[in-house]
DRENDO-1510 file (C-alpha; in Angstrom, 1 decimal, always signed):
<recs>
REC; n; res; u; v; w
REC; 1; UNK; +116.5; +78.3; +160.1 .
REC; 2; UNK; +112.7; +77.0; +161.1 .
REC; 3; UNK; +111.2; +74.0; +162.4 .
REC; 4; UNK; +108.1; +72.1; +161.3 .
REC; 5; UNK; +105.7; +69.9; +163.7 .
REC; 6; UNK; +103.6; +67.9; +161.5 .
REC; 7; UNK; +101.4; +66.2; +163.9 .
REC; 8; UNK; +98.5; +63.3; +163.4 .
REC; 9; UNK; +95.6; +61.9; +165.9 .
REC; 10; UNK; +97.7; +60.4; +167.9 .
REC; 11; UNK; +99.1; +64.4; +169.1 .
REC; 12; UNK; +95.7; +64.3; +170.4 .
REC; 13; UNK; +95.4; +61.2; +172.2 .
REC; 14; UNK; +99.2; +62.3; +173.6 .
REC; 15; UNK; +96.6; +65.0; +175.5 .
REC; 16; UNK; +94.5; +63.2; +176.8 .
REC; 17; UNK; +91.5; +63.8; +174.3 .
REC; 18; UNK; +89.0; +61.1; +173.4 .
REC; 19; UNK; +89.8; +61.7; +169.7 .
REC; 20; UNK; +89.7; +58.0; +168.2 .
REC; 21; UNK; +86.7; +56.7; +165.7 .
REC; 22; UNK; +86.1; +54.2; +168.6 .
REC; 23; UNK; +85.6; +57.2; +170.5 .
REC; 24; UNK; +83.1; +59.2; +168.5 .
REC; 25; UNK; +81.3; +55.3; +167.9 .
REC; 26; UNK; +81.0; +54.9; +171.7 .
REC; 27; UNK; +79.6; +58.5; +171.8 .
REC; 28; UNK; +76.9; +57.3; +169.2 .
REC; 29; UNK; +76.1; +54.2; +171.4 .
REC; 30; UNK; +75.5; +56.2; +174.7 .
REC; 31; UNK; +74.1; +59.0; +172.9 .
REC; 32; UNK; +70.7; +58.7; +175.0 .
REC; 33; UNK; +72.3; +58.9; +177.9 .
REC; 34; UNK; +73.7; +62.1; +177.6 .
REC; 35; UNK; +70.5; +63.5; +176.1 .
REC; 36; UNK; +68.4; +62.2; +179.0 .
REC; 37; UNK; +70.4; +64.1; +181.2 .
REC; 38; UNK; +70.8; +67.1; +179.2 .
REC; 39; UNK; +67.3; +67.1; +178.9 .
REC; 40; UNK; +66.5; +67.9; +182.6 .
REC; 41; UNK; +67.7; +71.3; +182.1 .
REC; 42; UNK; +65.5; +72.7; +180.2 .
REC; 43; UNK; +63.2; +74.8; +181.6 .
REC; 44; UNK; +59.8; +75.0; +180.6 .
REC; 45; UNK; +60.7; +76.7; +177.2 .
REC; 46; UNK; +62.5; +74.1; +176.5 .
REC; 47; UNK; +65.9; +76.7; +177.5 .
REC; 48; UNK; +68.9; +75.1; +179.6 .
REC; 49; UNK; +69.0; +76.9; +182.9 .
REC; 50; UNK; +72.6; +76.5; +184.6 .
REC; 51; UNK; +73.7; +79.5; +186.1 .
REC; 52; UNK; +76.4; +78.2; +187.9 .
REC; 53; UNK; +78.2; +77.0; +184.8 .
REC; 54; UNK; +80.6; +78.8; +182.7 .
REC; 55; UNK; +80.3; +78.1; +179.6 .
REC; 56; UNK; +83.5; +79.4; +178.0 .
REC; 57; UNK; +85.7; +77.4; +180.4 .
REC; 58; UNK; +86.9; +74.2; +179.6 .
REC; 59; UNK; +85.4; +71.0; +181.6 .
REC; 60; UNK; +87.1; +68.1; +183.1 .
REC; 61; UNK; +85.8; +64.9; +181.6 .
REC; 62; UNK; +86.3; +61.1; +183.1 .
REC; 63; UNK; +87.4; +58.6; +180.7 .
REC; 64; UNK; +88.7; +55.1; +181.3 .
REC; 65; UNK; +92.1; +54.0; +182.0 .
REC; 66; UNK; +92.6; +53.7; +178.2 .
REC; 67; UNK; +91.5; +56.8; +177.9 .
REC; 68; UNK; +88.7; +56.1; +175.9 .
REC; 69; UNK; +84.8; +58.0; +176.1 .
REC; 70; UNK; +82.4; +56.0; +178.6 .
REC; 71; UNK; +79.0; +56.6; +179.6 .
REC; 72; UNK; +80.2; +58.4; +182.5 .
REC; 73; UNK; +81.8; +60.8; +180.1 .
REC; 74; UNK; +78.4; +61.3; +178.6 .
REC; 75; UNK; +77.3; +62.0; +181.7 .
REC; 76; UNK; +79.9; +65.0; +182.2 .
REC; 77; UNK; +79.5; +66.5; +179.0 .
REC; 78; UNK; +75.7; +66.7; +180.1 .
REC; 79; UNK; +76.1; +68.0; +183.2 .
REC; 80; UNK; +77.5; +71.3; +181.2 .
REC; 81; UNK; +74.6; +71.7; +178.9 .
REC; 82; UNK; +74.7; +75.1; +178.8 .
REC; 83; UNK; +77.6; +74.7; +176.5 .
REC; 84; UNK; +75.8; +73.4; +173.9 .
REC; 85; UNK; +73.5; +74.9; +171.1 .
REC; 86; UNK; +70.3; +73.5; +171.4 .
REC; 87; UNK; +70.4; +73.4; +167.5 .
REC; 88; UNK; +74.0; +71.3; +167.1 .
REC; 89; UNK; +72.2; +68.7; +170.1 .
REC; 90; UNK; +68.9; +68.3; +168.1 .
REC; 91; UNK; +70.7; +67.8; +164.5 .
REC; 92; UNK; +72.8; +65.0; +166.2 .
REC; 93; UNK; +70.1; +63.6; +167.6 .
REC; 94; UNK; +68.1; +63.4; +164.2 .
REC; 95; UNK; +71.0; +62.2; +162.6 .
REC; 96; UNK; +73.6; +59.6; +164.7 .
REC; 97; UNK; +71.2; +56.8; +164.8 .
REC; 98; UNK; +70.1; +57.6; +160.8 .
REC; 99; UNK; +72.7; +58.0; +159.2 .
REC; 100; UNK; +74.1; +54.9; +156.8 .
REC; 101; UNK; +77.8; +54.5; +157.3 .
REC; 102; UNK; +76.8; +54.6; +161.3 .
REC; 103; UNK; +74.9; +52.1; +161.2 .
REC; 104; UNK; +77.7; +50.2; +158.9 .
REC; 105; UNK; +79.9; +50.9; +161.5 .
REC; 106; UNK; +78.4; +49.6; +164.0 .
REC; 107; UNK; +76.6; +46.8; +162.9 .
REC; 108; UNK; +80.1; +45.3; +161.3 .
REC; 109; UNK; +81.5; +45.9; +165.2 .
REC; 110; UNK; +84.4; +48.0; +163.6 .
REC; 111; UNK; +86.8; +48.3; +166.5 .
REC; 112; UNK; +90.1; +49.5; +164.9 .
REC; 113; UNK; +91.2; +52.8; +166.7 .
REC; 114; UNK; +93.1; +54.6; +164.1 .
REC; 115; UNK; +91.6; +57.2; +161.6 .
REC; 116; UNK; +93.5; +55.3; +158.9 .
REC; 117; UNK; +92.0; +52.6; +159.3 .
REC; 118; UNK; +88.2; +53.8; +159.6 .
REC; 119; UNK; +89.3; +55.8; +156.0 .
REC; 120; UNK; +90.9; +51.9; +155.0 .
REC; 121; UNK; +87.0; +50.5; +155.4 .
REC; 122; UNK; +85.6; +53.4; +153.6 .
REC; 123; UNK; +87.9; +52.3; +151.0 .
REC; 124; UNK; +87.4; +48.6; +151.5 .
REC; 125; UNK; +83.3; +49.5; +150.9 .
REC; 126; UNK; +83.8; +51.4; +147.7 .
REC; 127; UNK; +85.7; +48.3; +146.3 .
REC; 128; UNK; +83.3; +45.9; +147.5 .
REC; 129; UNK; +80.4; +48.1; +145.3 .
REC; 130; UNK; +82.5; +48.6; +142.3 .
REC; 131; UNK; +83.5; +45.1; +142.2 .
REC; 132; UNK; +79.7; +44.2; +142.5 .
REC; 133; UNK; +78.5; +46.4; +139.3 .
REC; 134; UNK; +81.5; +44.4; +137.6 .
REC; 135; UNK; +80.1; +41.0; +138.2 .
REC; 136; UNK; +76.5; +41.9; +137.1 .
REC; 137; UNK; +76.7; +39.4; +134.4 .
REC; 138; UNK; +77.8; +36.5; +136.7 .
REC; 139; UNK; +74.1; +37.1; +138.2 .
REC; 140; UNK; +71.7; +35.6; +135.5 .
REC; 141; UNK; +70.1; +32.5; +136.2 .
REC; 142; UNK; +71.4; +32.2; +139.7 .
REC; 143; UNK; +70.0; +34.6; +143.4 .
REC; 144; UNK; +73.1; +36.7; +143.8 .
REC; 145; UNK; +72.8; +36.5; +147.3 .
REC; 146; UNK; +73.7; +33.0; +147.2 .
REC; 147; UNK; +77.1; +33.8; +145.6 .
REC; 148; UNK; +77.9; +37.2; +146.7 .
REC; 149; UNK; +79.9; +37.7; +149.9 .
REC; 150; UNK; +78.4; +38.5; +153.4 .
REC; 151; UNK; +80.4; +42.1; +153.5 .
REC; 152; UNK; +79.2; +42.8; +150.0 .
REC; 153; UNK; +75.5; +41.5; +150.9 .
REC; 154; UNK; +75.7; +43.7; +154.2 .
REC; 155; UNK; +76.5; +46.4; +152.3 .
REC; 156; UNK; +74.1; +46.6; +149.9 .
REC; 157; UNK; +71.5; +45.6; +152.8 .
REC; 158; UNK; +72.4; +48.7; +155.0 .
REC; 159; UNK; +73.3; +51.5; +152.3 .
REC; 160; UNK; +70.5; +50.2; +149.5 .
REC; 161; UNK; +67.0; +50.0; +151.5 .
REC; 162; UNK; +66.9; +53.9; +150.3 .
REC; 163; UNK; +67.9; +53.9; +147.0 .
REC; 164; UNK; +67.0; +49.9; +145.7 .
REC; 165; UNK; +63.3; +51.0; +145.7 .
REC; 166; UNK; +61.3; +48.3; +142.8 .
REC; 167; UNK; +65.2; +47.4; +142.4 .
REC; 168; UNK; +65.3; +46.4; +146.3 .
REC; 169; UNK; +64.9; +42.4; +145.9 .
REC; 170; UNK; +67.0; +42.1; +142.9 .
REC; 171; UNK; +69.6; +40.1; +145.0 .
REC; 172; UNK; +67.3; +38.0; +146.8 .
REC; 173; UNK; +65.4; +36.3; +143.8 .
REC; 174; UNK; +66.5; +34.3; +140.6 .
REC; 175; UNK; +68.4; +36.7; +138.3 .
REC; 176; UNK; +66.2; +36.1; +134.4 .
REC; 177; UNK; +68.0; +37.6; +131.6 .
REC; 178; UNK; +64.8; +39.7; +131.0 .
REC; 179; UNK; +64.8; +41.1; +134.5 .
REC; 180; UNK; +68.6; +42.0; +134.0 .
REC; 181; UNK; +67.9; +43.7; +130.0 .
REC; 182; UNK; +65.5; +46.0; +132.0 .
REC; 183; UNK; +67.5; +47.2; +134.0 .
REC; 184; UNK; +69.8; +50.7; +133.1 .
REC; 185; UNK; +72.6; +49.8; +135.7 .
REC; 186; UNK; +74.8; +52.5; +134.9 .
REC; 187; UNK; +72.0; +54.9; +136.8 .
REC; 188; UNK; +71.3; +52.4; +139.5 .
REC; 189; UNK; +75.4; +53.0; +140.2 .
REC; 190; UNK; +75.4; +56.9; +139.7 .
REC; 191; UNK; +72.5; +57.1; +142.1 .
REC; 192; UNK; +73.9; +54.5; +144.5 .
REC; 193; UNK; +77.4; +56.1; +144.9 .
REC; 194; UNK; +75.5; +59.5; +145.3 .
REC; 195; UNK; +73.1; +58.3; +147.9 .
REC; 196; UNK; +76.2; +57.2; +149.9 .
REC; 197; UNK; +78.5; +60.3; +149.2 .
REC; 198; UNK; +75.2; +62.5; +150.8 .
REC; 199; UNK; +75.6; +59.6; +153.8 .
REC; 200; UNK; +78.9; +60.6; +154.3 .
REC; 201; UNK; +78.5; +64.2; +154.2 .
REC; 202; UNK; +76.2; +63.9; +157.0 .
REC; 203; UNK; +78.8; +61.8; +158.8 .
REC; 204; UNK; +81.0; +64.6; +158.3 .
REC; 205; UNK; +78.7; +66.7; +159.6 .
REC; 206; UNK; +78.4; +64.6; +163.1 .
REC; 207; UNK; +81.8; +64.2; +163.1 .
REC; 208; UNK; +82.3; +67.8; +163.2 .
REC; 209; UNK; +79.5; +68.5; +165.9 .
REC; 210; UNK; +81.2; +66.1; +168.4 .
REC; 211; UNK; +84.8; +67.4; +167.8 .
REC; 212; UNK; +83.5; +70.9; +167.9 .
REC; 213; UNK; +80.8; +70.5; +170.5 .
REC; 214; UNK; +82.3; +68.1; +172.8 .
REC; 215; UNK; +86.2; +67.4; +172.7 .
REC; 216; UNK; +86.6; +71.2; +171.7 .
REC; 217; UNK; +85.5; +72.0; +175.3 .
REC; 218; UNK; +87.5; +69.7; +177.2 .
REC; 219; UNK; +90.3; +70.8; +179.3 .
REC; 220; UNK; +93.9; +69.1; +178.3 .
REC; 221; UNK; +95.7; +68.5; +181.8 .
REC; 222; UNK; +99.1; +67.5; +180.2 .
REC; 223; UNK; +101.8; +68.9; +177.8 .
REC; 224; UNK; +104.9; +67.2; +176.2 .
REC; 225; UNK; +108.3; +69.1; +177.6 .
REC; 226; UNK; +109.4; +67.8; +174.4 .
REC; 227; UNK; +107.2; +69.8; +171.8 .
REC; 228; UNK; +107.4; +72.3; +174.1 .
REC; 229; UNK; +111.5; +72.5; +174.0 .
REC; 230; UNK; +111.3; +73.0; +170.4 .
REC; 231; UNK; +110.6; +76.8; +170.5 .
REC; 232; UNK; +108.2; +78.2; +167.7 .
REC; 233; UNK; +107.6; +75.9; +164.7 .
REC; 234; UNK; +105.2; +76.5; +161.7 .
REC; 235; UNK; +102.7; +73.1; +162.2 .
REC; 236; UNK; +101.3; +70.8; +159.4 .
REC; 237; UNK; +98.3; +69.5; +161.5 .
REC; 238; UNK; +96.4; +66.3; +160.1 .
REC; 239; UNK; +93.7; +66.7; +163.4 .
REC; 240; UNK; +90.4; +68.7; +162.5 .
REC; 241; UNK; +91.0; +70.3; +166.6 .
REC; 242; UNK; +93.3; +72.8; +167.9 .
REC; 243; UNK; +94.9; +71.2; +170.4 .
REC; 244; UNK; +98.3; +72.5; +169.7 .
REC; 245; UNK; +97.0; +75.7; +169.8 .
REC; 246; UNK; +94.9; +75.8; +173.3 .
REC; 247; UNK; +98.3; +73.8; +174.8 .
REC; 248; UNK; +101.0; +75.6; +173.1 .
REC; 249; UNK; +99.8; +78.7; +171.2 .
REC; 250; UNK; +102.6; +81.3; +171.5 .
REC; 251; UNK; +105.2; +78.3; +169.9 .
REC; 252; UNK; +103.0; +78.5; +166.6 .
REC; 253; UNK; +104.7; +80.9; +164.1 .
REC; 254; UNK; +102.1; +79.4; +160.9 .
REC; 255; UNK; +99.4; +76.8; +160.8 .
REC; 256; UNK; +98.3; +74.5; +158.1 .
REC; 257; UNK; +95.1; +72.4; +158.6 .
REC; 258; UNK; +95.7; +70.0; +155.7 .
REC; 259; UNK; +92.8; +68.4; +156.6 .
REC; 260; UNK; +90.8; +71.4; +157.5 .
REC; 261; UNK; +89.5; +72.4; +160.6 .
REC; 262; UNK; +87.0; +73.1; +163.5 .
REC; 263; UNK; +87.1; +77.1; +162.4 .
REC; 264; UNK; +86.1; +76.9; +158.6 .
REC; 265; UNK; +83.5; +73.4; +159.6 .
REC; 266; UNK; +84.7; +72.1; +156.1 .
REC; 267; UNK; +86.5; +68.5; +157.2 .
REC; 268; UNK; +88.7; +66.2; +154.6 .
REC; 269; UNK; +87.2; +62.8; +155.2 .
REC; 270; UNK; +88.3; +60.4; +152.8 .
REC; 271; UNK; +90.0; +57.2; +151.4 .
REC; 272; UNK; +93.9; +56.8; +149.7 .
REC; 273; UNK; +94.8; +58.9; +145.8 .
REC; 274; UNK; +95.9; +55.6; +145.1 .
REC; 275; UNK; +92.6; +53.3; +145.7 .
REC; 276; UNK; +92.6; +52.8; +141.4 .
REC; 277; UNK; +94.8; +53.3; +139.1 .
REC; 278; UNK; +95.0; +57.2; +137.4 .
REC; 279; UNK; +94.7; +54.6; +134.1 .
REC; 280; UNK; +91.5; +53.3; +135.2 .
REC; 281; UNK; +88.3; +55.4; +134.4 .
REC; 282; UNK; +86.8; +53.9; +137.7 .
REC; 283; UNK; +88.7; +56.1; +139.8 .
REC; 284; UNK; +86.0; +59.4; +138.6 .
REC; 285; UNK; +83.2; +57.4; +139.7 .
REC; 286; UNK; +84.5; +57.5; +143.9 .
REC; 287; UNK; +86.6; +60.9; +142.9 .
REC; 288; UNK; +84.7; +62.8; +145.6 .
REC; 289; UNK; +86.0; +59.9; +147.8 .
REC; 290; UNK; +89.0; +61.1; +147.6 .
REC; 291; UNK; +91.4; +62.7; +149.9 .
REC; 292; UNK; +93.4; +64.9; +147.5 .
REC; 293; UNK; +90.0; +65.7; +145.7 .
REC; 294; UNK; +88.4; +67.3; +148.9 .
REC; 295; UNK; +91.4; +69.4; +149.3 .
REC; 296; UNK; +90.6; +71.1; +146.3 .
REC; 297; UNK; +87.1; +71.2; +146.9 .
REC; 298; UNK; +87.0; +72.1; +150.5 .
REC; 299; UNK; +89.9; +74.5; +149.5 .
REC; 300; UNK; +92.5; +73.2; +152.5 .
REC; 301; UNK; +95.3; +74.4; +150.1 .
REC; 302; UNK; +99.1; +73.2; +150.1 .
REC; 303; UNK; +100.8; +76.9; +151.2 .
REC; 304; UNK; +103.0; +74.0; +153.5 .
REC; 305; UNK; +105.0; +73.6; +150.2 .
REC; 306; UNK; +106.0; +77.0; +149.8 .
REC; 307; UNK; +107.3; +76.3; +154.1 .
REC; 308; UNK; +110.2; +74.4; +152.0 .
REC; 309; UNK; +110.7; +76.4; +149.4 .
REC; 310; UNK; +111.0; +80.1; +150.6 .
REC; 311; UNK; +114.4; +81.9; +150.9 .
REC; 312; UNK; +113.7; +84.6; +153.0 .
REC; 313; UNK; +116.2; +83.3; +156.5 .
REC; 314; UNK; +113.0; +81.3; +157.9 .
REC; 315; UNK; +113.8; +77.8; +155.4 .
REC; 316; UNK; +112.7; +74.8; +157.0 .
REC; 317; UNK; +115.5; +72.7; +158.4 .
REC; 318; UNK; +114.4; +70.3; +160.8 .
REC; 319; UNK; +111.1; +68.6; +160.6 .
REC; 320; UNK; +109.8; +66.8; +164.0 .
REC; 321; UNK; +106.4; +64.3; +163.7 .
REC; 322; UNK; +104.4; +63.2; +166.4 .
REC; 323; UNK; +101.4; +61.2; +166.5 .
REC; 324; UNK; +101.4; +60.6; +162.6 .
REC; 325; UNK; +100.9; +57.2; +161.5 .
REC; 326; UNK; +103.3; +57.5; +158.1 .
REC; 327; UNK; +100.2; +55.4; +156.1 .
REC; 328; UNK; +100.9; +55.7; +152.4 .
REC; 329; UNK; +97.4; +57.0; +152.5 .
REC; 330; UNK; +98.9; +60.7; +152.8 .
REC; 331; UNK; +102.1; +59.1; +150.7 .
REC; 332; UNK; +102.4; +62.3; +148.7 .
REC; 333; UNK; +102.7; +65.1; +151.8 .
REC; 334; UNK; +105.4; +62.8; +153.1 .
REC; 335; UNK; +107.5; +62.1; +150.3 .
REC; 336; UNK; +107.4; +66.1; +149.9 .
REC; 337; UNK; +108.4; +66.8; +153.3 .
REC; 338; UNK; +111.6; +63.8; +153.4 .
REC; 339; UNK; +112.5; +64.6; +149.9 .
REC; 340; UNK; +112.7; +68.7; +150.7 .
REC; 341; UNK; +116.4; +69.8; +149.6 .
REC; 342; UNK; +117.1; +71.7; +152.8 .
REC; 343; UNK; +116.0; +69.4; +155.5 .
REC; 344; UNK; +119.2; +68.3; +157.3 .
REC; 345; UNK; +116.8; +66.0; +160.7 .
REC; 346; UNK; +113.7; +64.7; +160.7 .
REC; 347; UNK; +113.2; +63.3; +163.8 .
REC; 348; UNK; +110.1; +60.8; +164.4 .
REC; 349; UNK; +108.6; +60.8; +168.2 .
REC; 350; UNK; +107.3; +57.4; +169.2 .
REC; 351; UNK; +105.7; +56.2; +172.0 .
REC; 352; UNK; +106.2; +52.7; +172.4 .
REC; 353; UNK; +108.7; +49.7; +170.7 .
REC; 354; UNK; +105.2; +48.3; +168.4 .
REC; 355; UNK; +105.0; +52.3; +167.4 .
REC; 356; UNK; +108.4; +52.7; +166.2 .
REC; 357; UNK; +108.5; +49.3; +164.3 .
REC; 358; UNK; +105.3; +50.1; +162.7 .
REC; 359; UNK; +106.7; +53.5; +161.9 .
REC; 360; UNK; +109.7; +52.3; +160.4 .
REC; 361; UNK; +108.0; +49.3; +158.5 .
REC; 362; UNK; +105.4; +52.3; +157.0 .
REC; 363; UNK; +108.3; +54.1; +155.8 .
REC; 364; UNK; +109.4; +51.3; +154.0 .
REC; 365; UNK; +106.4; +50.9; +152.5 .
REC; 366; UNK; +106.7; +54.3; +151.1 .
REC; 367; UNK; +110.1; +55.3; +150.2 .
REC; 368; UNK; +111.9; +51.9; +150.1 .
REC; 369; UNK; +114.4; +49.8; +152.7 .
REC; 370; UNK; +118.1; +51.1; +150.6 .
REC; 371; UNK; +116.4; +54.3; +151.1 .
REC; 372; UNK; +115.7; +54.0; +155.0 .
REC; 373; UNK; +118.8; +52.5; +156.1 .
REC; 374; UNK; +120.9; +55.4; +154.5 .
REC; 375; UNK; +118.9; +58.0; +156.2 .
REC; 376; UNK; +119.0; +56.3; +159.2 .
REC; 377; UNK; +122.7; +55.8; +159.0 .
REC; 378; UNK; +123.7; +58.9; +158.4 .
REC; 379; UNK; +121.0; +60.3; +161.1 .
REC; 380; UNK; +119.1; +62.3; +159.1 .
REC; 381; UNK; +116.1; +60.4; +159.9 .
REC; 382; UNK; +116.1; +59.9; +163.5 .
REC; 383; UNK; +113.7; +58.3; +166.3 .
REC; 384; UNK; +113.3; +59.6; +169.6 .
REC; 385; UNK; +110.8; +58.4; +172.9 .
REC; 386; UNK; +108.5; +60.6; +174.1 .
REC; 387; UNK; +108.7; +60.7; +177.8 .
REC; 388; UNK; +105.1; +61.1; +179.9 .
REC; 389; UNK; +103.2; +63.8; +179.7 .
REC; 390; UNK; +103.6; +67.0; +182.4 .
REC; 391; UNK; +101.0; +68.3; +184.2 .
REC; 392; UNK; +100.0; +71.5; +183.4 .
REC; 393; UNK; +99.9; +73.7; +186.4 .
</recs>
């Protein structure tokens, strides 16, 4: 019989790794001062000169109580410049401050913490735009931005300015039904959900860069006895890094990077299956959106499935989950992985009492309370505390 680790972000936050959204926004915030200082050691040909740095061994970072990236982290990662490519440094400096759904961020102070919930305001953005071409009519003889609502005017203020071009002003000026018959808006929708598809490519992009760049590099200083008690397991990893690997590597029999990885540079980044209806033709206009689209087009594969299926002695029995949020966002691997025939335990880490309600109320969400309290009951689905972190010697 096998075990299965399916782990989520907060696996890497477990380790010490500044791995949240608010994270990689901070990043973008002090951006200048870790370039400043990286700067300084370039030589004349513009080449970083640090000979006393290794730059295949892992650094020690300083982060705040919390955690969380600081300037003074900035400062660190700078300090080892020679573990950068000049060529990664120079796109995200061309691009953090440039790019659209950055600037969305940041300007709409987004502070939620969870990957979930940054993929939740992706989501929340595409329905504010498709709820916008809907209403078109509602325009004439009145300025839309009089009657449209400030998330939807911010939107369009933020991700239009390079796509609007003559089309720019249209919500700031009296809507005539001769302006609005000239107007094809079928294309001015293609080309708007395109311009911010490429927008979030490139966010992907710097994404990538800083998980690959910077919190690759880092040095974890703690390990969960835990995970580490459960001997070799075959892991379904929802994280882009490879933390389970550079903490834990010889307990990995198989690994699945649903969401794809650091290795192949092609990340799933993307809202819920379930933002229409599969009845409502919408749903192919914001297709690329989707999560369960860019698994097929980033080729991230589902080979976990055959994990429950095989019968060769190594059938998965036990499943264990730490650091997943259960979000009906991934709703489909989830109800495969509780509803597999052969699974006798699942048993759901936590790591504090508002962690194990929310996981509990999440499951509900999913599969259903009469459903819940019988697997709870008869302890199949069990929840267990995960104690502090070790030091790793």
């Amino acid at each position: 019989m096998a075990k299965l680790l399916m782990i989520g972000n907060g696996f890497d936050l477990y380790h010490k790794l500044p791995t949240r959204y608010t994270d990689f926004l901070t990043f973008v915030n002090n951006w200048e001062v870790f370039k400043n200082k990286y700067d300084t050691y370039k030589d004349e040909y513009g080449k970083i000169v640090q000979e006393s740095i290794n730059p295949k061994k892992p650094i020690d970072i300083r982060l705040d109580e919390y955690g969380k990236l600081t300037p003074e982290t900035m400062l660190d990662f700078a300090t080892h410049a020679v573990c950068f490519k000049n060529s990664d440094i120079e796109f995200l400096d061309n691009n953090l401050k440039e790019n659209e759904w950055i600037k969305y961020f940041l300007e709409s102070d987004f502070k939620e913490e969870g990957w979930i919930d940054f993929e939740k305001e992706i989501e929340d953005v595409l329905i504010h735009i498709e709820n916008y071409y809907c209403s078109l009519d509602m325009f004439i003889g009145e300025i839309p931005n009089k009657i449209l609502d400030q998330k939807t005017i911010a939107i369009f203020n933020i991700f239009g300015a390079k796509t609007y071009k003559h089309f720019f002003n249209f919500n700031r000026v009296t809507i005539h039904r001769s302006n609005y018959d000239q107007i094809d808006f079928e294309k001015h929708k293609r080309d708007f959900i395109e311009h911010i598809k490429n927008e979030l490519d490139l966010l992907n992009k710097c994404l990538y860069l800083y998980l690959a760049s910077f919190v690759s590099i880092v040095k974890c200083k703690t390990f969960s006895k835990q995970i580490k008690n459960l001997g070799e397991v075959s892991l379904l990893n929802f994280n882009y890094t490879h933390t389970f690997k550079s903490v834990y590597g010889e307990k990995m029999i198989e690994h699945h990077p649903v969401h794809g990885d650091l290795t192949g540079g092609e990340l799933v980044l993307g809202v819920s299956d379930y933002m229409f209806s599969d009845a409502d033709n919408k749903k192919l206009d914001y297709i690329y959106f989707q999560k369960y689209f860019q698994r097929i087009q980033k080729r991230t594969g589902s080979f976990y499935k055959k994990w429950l299926e095989r019968n060769d002695g190594s059938l998965i029995d036990e499943i264990y989950i730490m650091g997943h949020s259960l979000d009906k966002t991934d709703k489909t691997i989830i109800e495969e992985l509780f509803n597999a025939k052969y699974v006798r335990k699942i048993c759901i880490y936590f790591h504090n009492q508002w962690a194990y309600e929310n996981q509990v109320i999440k499951l509900i969400e999913i599969f259903g309370r009469e459903y819940i309290i019988d697997q709870v009951a008869n302890e199949r689905i069990i929840f267990e505390k995960l104690e502090d972190g070790e030091i790793i010697k």
